[in-house]
N, C-alpha and C positions, 0 to 999 in steps of 0.2 A: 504494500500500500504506500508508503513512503517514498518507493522509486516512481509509483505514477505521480504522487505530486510533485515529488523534484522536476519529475519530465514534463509536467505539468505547468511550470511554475518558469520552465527552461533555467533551470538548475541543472545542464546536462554534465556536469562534472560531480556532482552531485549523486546524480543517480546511477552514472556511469562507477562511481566506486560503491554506493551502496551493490549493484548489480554484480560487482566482482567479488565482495564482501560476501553477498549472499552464495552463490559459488562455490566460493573456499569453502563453506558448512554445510553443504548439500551432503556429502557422506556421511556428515556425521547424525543426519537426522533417523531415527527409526522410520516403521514402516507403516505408523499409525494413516489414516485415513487425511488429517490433519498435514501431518507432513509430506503425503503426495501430492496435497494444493500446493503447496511453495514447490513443488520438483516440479509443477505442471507451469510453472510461471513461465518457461520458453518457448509452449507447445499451446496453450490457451491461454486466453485474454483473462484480463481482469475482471470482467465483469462477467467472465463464464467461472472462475476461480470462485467468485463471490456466490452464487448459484450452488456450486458446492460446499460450498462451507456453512449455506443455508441447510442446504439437504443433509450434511452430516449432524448438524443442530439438531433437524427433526428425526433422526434415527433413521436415515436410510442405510441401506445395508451392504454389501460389500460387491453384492450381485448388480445390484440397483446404480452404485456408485462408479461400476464400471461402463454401465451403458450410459450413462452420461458421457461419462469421459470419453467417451467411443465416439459417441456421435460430435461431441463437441469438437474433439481433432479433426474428426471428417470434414464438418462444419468449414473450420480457419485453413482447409487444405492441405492437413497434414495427414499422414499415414498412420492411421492408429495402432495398427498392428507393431509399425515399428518404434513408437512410441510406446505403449506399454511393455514392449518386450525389453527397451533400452532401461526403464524406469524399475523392470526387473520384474514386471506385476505376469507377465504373462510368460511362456518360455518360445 
């Protein structure tokens, strides 16, 4: 949330180190639900990130939370296959 205001704000040195920052701690995050919204912050938009983090608020479930995520890569033109397999969710 903070890199789209910087980028928002055109603080793009700003966001360009938060965005590096965040990076360097991506390994180290577990594999909670939670922490694949930040992993998906290169593959989906903000305001599809925030949809999730909705949906994990209201108990959706891991089955549920994949087909979002499926369709939303599809959606921004990305390959979702190879995005959940890179994020390690799929093999």
């Amino acid at each position: 949330m903070a890199i789209c205001h910087a980028s928002e704000l055109r603080f793009d040195g700003l966001s360009t180190s938060l965005s590096i920052e965040i990076t360097s701690k991506l390994e180290l995050l577990d594999n909670s639900a939670e922490s694949l919204v930040v992993k998906l912050r290169d593959y989906i938009s903000f305001a599809n990130r925030e949809e999730l983090r909705d949906l994990i608020q209201d108990g959706a479930d891991a089955q549920d939370l994949g087909g979002h995520i499926y369709g939303m890569v599809l959606d921004e033109g990305g390959d979702p296959e190879e995005v959940l397999r890179g994020l390690g969710i799929t093999d």
